[in-house]
C-alpha positions in Angstrom: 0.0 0.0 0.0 0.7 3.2 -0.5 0.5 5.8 2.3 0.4 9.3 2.3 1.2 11.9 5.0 0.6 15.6 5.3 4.0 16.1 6.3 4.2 19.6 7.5 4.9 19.4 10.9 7.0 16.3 10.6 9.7 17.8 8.8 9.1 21.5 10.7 7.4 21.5 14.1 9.5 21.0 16.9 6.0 21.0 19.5 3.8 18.5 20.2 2.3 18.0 16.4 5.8 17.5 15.0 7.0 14.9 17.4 3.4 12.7 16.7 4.2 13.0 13.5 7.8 11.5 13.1 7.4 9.1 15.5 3.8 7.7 14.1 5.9 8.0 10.8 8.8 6.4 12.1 7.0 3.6 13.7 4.4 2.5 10.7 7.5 2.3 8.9 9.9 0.1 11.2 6.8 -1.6 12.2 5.0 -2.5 8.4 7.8 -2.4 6.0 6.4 -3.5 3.5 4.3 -0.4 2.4 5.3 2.5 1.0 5.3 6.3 2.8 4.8 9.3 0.9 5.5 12.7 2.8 4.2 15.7 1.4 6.3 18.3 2.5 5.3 22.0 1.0 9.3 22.8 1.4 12.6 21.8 2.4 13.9 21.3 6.2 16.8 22.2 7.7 16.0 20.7 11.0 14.4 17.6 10.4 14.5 14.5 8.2 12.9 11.1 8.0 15.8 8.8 6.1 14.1 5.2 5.5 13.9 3.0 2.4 10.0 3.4 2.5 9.7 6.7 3.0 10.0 9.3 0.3 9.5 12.7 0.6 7.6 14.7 -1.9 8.2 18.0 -2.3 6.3 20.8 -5.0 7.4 20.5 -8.4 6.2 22.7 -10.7 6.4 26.8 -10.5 3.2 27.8 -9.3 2.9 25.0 -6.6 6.7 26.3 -5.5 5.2 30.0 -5.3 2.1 28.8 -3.8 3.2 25.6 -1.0 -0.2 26.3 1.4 -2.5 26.2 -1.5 -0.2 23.0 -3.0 -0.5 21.6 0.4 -4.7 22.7 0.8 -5.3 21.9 -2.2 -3.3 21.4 -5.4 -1.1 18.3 -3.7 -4.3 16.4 -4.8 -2.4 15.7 -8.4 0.2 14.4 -6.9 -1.3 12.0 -4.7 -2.7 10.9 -8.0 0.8 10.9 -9.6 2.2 9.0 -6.9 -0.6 6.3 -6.8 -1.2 7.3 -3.1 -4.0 4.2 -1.6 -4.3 6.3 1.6 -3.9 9.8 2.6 -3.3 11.0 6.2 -3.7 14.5 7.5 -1.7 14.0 10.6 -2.9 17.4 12.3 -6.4 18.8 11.7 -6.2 19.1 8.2 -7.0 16.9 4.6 -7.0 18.5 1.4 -10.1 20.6 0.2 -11.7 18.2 -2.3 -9.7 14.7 -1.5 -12.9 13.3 -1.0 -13.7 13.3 -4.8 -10.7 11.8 -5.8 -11.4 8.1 -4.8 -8.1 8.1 -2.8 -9.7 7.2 0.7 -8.6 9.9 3.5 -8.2 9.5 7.5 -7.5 12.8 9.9 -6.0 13.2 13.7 -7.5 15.2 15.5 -5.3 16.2 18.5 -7.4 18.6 20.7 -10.6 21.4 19.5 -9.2 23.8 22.2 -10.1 26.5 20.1 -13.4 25.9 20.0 -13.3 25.1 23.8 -11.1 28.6 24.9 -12.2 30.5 22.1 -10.3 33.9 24.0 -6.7 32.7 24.1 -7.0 32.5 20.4 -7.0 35.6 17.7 -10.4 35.6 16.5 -9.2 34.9 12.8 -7.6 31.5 13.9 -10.2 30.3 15.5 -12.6 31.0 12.7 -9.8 29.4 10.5 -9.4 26.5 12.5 -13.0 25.6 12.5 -13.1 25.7 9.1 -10.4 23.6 9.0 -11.3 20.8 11.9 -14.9 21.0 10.8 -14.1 19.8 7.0 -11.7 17.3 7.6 -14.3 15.9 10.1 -16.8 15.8 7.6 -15.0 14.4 4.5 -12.0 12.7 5.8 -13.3 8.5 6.2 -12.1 7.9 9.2 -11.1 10.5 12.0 -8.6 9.4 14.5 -8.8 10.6 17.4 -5.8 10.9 20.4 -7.7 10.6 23.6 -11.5 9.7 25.1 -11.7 13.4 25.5 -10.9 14.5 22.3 -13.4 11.8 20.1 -16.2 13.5 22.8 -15.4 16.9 22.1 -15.5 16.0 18.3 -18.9 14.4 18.8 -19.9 17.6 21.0 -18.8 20.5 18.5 -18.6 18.9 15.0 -21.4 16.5 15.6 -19.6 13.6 13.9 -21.0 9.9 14.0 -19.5 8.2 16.5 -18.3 5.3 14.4 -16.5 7.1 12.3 -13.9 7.8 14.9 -11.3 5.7 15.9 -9.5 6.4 19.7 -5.4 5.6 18.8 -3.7 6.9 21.5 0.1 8.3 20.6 3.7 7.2 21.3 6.6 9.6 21.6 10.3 8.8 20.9 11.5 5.8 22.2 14.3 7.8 23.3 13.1 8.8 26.5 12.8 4.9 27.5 16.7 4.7 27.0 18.2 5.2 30.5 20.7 8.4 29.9 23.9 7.3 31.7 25.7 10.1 34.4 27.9 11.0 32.3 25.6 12.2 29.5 23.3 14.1 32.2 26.4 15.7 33.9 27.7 16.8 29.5 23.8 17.8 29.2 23.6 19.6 32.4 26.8 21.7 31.6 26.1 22.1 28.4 23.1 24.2 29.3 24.4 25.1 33.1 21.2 23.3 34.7 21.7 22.9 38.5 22.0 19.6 40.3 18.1 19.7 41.2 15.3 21.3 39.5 11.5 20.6 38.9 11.1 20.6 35.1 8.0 22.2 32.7 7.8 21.3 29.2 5.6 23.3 27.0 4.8 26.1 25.0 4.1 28.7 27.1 0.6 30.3 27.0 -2.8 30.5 29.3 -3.5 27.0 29.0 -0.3 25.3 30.2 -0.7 27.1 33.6 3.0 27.9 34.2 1.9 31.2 36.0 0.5 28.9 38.9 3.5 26.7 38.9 5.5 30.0 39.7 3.1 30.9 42.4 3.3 27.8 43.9 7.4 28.3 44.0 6.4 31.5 45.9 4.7 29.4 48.3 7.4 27.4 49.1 10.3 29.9 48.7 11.0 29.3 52.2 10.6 25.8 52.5 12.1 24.0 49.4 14.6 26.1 47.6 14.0 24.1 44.3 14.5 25.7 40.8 12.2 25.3 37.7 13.8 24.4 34.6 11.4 25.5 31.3 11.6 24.3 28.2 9.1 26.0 25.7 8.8 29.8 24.7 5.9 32.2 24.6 4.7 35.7 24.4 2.0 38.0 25.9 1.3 35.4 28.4 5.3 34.5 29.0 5.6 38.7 30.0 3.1 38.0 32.5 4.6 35.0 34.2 8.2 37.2 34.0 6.6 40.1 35.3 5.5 38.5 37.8 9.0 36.8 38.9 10.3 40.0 39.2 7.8 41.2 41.2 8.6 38.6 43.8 12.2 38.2 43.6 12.0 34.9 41.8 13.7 35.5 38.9 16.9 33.1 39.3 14.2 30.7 40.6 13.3 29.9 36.9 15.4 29.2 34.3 14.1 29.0 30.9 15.4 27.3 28.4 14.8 29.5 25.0 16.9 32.0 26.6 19.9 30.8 27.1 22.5 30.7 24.0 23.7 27.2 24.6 20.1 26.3 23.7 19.4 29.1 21.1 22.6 27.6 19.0 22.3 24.2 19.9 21.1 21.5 17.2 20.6 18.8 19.9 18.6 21.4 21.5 16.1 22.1 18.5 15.9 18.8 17.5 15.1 17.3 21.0 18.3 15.3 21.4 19.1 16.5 24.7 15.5 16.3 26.1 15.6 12.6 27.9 18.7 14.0 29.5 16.9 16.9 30.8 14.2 15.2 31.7 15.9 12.1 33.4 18.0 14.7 35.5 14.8 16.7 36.9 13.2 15.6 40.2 9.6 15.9 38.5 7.7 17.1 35.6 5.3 19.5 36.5 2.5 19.7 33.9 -0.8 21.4 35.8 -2.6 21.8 32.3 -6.3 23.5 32.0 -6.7 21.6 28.9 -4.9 19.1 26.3 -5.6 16.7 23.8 -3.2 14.3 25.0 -0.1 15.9 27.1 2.9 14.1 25.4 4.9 15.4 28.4 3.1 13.4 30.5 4.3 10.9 28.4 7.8 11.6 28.2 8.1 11.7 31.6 6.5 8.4 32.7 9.1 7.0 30.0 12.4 8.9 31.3 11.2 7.3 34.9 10.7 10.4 36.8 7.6 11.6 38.8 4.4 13.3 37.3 2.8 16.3 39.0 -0.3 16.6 36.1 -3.9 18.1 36.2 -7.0 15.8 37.5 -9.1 17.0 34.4 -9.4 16.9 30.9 -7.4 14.2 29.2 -4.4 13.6 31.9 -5.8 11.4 34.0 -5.7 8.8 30.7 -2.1 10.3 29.9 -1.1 9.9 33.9 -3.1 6.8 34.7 -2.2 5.6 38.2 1.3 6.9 37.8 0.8 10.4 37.9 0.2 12.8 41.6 -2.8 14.7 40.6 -3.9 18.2 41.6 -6.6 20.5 40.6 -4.6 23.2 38.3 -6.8 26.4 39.7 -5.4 25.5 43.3 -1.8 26.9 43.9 -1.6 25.3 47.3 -2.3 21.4 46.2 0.2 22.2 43.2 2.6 23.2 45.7 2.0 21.0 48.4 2.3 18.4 45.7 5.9 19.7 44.9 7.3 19.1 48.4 5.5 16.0 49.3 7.0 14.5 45.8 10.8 15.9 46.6 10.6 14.8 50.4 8.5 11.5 50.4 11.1 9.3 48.4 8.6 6.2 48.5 6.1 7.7 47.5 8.3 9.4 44.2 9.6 5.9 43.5 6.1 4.2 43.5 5.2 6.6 41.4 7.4 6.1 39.4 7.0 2.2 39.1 3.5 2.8 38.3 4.4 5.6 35.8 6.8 3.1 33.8 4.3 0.2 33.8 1.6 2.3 32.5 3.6 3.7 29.8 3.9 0.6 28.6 0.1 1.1 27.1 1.4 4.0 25.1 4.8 1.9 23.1 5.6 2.9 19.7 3.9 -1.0 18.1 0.8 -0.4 20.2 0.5 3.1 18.5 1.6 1.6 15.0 -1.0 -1.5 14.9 -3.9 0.9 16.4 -3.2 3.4 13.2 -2.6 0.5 10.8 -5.8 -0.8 11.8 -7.6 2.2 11.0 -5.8 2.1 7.2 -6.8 -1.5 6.8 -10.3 -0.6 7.7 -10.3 1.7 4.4 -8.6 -0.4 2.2 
C-alpha cells in the first residue's frame, strides 16, 4: 500500500504536532515495511529528516505550486497523490486536502485537541474562525477520524457532531528515546552544556494561558521558604510568557526559573532544536510538573512516565488517561495542592519511586507498536 502523509509538521514542528508525527511515521515504517510512505512536504527542512527506504519525501514540483506551498498543500497536492498512486492519505494534524474526498483516494484525519473551539479567547479571533473551518471539513470528508484521547473523540462528537463510528480512539507514542536510561555522564555533558543545576523541577511546553506555568511560579512563591528548588522550562511564549516574567520580578524569583529559549547554549544548539538532549533533561529533573487547564493528549506526560521520573499533572481533561495511576494529581486552579504536591514528591522518596513504578508500567500502554498497529488498523479498515 501506499501511504500518504501531510507532512508539514513532521519535517518542521518541533511541539507536540511535530513529534506525533515522526514518531507515528517512524514507527508505521519500522513496524509495516512493507508499504510504502509518501510525505508531502510544502518545502525543504533544515531541522528535520525522515531517512528510510520506504519513505520518500515529496516536495512541490512545478512553478506555481513552489510559489504557492499552502494552496499545493490545501489543495493542489491532490495531483500528486494521484501521480504517486497514493492508496491512503493522512492528514496527521487537523487538516485533509479541500476536495480529496472526490478523488477516490480514501482519506483518514487526527484530531489532537478542539481547544479553540473550547477557549475560544486565548485564540486571535481569525484563527479560531480558520481553525473551524479547517477541523470541521476534515471531520466531515476525511473517512475515518482518529482521534488521540477519550476526550478528544467527545469533544468531536460535542462541536462537529460527527458519528460516533467514524472515529477511531489511537492513542500516541513519543520517541522511544526517552525509555533509553541516559547514563551520568551524558546528564552531567547535558547539564553543563546548558548550566542546569543539580536539582530542579522541570515544565515542558509552549508557554501560553492554558499550560498554567503562572501557577507553577506561584506555587514556587509558596514554598520559597521551605524548598529552595529551581524550575527548569523548556518551551517559549509571548504576551502570556511577559506575564509570568513580570510577575517573577515582582517577587524576587527570577533566578528561581530558568528557561530554556533564553539561554544561548540552547538558542545555538542542534541537539537542542531537535530534541536530542530532552531525555537527559528530563531524566536529571526531580519531576515534571504539567498542571494543564486543557490538552488533547499531554505528550509530556508521556515523556516523563518513559524517562522514569515523577508526574505532578492536572486531575481534568485528558491527563488522568495520559497519567493513569502513575501520575500525583492536583486541581490546576489550586496553587496550594500544586505546591503541596511539589514538596511532598521531593521529600517522600517512596512515594516518588512508587510513582514512578507505576508511571513506567503504565507507559507501557502507550509503546511505539501499540501506537503503529492501532493506526494500521484504521488504514486497513479503508482499504
Amino acid at each position: 500500500m501506499n501511504i500518504g502523509f501531510d507532512a508539514k509538521r513532521a519535517y518542521h514542528n518541533g511541539t507536540g504536532l511535530g513529534h506525533y508525527s515522526r514518531t507515528l511515521i517512524q514507527s508505521l515504517s519500522g513496524y509495516y515495511p512493507l508499504h510504502q510512505y509518501y510525505l508531502f512536504n510544502p518545502k525543504p527542512s533544515e531541522i528535520f529528516q525522515l531517512k528510510e527506504e520506504n519513505i520518500h519525501e515529496i516536495l512541490p514540483q512545478n512553478f506555481t505550486h513552489k510559489l504557492f506551498r499552502s494552496a499545493w498543500r490545501s489543495s493542489w497536492v491532490k495531483t500528486d497523490i494521484k501521480k504517486y498512486k497514493i492508496d491512503l492519505y493522512h492528514g496527521l494534524s487537523h487538516e485533509i486536502p479541500f476536495g480529496i474526498d472526490k478523488t477516490g483516494t480514501p482519506s483518514v484525519v487526527t484530531i489532537h485537541d478542539l481547544i479553540h473551539e473550547r477557549y475560544p479567547e486565548q485564540y486571535n479571533r481569525v484563527d479560531v474562525k480558520i481553525y473551524t473551518k479547517k477541523f470541521r471539513y476534515a471531520c466531515m470528508h476525511a473517512d475515518k477520524v482518529i482521534a488521540i484521547s477519550e476526550q478528544t473523540k467527545k469533544d468531536i462528537i460535542e462541536f462537529y457532531k460527527t458519528p460516533e463510528e467514524k472515529i477511531s480512539i489511537c492513542y500516541q507514542s513519543c520517541n522511544p528515546a526517552f525509555g533509553i536510561t541516559v547514563s551520568d555522564e551524558e546528564k552531567k555533558k547535558v547539564k553543563e552544556r546548558y548550566g542546569l543545576p543539580e536539582e530542579y523541577f522541570l515544565s515542558v511546553g509552549t508557554i501560553i494561558e492554558r499550560k498554567n506555568l503562572l501557577n507553577i511560579c506561584k506555587a514556587l512563591n509558596l514554598l520559597k521558604n521551605e524548598l529552595n528548588i529551581p524550575l527548569v522550562v523548556i518551551g517559549d511564549g509571548g504576551k502570556y510568557k511577559n506575564q509570568v516574567t513580570d510577575y517573577l520580578k515582582q517577587n524576587n524569583l527570577e533566578s528561581r526559573v530558568i528557561f530554556l529559549s533564553e539561554k544561548q547554549s540552547a538558542i545555538s544548539s542542534s541537539s537542542y532544536k531537535d530534541a536530542v538532549d530532552f531525555p537527559a533533561i528530563y531524566q536529571s529533573a526531580i519531576a515534571l510538573i504539567y498542571p494543564s487547564f486543557f490538552e488533547g493528549f499531554g505528550i509530556p506526560v508521556l515523556e516523563a512516565l518513559w524517562s522514569k521520573i515523577p508526574v505532578i499533572t492536572s486531575n481534568v481533561s485528558c491527563l488522568p488517561e495520559a497519567g493513569g495511576d502513575g501520575a500525583y494529581y492536583v486541581d490546576p486552579a489550586n496553587v496550594s495542592e500544586i505546591a503541596a504536591a511539589m514538596k511532598i514528591i521531593y521529600t517522600d522518596k517512596t512515594l516518588a519511586s512508587a510513582l514512578m513504578e507505576k508511571g513506567w508500567r503504565h507507559a507501557q500502554n502507550f509503546t511505539q507498536k501499540r501506537a503503529a498497529e492501532a493506526v494500521m488498523n484504521v488504514y486497513k479498515s479503508l482499504w
